[in-house]
Backbone bond lengths (Angstrom), bond angles and torsions (degrees), N, CA, C in turn:
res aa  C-N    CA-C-N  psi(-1)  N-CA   C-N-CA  omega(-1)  CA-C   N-CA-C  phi
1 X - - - 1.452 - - 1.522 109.12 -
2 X 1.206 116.94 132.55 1.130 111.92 169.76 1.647 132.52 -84.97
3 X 1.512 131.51 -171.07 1.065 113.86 157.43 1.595 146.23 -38.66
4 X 1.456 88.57 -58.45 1.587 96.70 170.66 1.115 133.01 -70.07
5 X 1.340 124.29 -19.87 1.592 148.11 158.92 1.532 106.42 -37.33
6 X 1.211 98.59 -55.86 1.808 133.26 -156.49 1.546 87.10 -73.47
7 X 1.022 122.25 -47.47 2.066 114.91 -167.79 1.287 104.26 -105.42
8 X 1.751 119.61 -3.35 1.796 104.28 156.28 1.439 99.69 -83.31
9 X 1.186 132.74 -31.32 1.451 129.60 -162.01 1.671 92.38 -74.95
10 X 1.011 124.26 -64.28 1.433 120.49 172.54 1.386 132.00 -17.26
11 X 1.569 87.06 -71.49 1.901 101.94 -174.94 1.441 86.66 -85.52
12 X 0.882 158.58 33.17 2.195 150.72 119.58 1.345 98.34 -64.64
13 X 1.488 133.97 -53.17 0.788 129.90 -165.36 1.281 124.47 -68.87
14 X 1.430 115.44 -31.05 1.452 143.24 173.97 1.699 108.13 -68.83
15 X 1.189 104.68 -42.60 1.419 114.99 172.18 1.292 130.21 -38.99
16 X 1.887 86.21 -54.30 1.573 110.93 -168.71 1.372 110.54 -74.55
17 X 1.166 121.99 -21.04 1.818 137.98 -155.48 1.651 86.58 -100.89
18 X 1.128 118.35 -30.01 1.582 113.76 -175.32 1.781 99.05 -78.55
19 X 1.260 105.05 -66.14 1.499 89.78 -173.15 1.751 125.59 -66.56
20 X 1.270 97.05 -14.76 1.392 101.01 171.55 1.569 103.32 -60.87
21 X 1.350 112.57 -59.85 1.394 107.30 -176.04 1.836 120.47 -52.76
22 X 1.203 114.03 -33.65 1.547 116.33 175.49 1.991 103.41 -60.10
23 X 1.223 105.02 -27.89 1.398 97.09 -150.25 1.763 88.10 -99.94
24 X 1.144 116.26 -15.38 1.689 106.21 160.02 1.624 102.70 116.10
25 X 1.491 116.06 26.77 1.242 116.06 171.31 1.733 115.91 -137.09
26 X 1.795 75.05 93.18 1.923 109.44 -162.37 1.575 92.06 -74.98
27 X 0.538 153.96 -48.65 1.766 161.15 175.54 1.646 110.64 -42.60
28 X 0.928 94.87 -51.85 1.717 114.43 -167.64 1.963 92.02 -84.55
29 X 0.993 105.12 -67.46 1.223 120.83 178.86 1.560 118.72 -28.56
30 X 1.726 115.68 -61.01 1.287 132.61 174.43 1.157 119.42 -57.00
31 X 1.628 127.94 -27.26 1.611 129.68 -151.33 1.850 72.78 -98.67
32 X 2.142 115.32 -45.76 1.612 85.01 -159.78 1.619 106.37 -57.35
33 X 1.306 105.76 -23.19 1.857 85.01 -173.60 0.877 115.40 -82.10
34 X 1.196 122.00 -40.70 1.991 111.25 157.28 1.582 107.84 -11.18
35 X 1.425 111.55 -90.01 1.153 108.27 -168.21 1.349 135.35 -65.93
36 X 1.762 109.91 -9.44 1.559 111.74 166.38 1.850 114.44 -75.24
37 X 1.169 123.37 -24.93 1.184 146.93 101.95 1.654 109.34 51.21
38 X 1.755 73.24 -96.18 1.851 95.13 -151.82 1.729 84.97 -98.69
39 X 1.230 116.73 -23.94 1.542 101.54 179.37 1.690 122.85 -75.69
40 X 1.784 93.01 -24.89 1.618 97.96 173.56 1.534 102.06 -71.43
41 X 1.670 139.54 -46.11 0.959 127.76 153.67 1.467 131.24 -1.16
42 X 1.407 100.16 -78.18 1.262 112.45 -153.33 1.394 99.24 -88.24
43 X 1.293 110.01 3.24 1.439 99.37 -172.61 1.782 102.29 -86.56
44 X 2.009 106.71 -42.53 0.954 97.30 -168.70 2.100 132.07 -97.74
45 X 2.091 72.88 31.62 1.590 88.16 -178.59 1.563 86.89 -115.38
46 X 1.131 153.06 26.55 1.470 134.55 108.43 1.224 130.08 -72.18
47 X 1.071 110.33 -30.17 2.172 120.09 177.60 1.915 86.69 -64.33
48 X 1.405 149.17 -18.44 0.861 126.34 -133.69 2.092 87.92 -126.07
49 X 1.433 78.70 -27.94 1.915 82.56 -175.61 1.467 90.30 -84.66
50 X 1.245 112.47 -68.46 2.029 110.52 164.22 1.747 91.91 0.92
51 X 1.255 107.69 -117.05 1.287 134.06 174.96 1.463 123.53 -4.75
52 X 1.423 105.79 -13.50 1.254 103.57 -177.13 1.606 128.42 97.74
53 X 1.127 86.21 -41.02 1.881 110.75 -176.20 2.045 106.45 -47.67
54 X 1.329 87.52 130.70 1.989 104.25 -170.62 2.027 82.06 -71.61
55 X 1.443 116.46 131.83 1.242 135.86 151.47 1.444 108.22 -78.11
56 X 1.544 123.63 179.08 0.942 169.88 146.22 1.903 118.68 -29.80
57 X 1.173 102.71 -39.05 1.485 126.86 -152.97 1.810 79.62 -77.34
């Protein structure tokens, strides 16, 4: 998968957790952003080691 793959799959996911939450399914809703979350995370702490860029660690 590439990058861009990786941040449409994301923000769908983000999408879905949003309207879930309007439509009253807080449960369902919370875990998708959880995981859009930790995947936007992690996505943009490889673009960042990629890149060269000194982390945290």
């Amino acid at each position: 998968m590439n990058d861009f793959s990786k941040d449409i799959l994301t923000g769908a996911v983000f999408i879905t957790g949003l309207l879930g939450f309007i439509s009253g399914e807080f449960i369902i809703s919370s875990t998708l952003f959880a995981s859009a979350a930790i995947a936007s995370n992690v996505n943009m702490n490889r673009k960042r080691v990629k890149s060269g860029q000194l982390s945290c660690e």
